[in-house]
N, C-alpha and C positions, 0 to 999 in steps of 0.2 A: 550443448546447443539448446537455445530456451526456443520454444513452441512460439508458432507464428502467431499474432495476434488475432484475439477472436473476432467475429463476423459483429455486426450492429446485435442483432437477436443473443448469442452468447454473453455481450458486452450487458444487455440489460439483464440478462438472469443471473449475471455474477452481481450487478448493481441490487436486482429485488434479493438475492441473497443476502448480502451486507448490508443492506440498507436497515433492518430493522436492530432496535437498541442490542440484540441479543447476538446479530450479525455482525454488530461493529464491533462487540467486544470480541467477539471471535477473529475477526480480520485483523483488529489490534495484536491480541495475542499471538496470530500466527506470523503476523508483521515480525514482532518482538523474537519469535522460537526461529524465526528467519533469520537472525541477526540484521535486519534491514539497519537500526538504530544501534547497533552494537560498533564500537570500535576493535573485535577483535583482531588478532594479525588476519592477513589475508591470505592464507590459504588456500590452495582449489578446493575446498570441500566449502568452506566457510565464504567463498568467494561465487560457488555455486549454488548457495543456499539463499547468500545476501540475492545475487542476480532473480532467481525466483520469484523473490519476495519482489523485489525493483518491475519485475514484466506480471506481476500480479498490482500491481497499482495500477498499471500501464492499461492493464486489461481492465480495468475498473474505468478507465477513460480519461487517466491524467496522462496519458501518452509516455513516451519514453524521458524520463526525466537526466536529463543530459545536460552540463555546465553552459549550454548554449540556449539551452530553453528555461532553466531554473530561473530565472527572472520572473519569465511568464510565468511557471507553476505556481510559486512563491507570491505574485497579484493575484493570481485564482485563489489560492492557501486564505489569502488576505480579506477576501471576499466572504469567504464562508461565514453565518453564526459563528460567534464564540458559545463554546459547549463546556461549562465547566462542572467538571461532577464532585460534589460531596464526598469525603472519605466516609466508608458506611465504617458502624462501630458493628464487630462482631462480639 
């Protein structure tokens, strides 16, 4: 069972947490170690790891993103800057 959603005040200190360039790569990444973006089979482990990842967006304040609301998220999605970053050369 995933944790009830945070209060307004939690909701901005997850947001000033990720919000900075150093925050988003980390939120990316944990997106990513989440399998959020993964097609693995679905497993309950992988399927409670995906869910996480899903109510850690949620908590970030795109709300629950559900076949019934993807529309709207996806106009929001649409809305934002495009942010494209440079492959760095190591």
């Amino acid at each position: 069972m995933l944790p009830n959603m945070p209060d307004k005040q939690m909701t901005e200190n997850y947001r000033r947490t990720f919000s900075p360039p150093h925050g988003q790569e980390t939120l990316a990444d944990l997106l990513d170690k989440l399998g959020v973006f993964s097609s693995l089979p679905a497993t309950p482990e992988v399927m409670a790891m995906k869910d996480f990842g899903m109510w850690l967006l949620a908590a970030l304040g795109g709300g629950h993103i559900t076949s019934e609301n993807m529309k709207e998220f996806t106009m929001r999605l649409m809305k934002q800057p495009l942010i494209i970053q440079e492959e760095k050369e190591e």
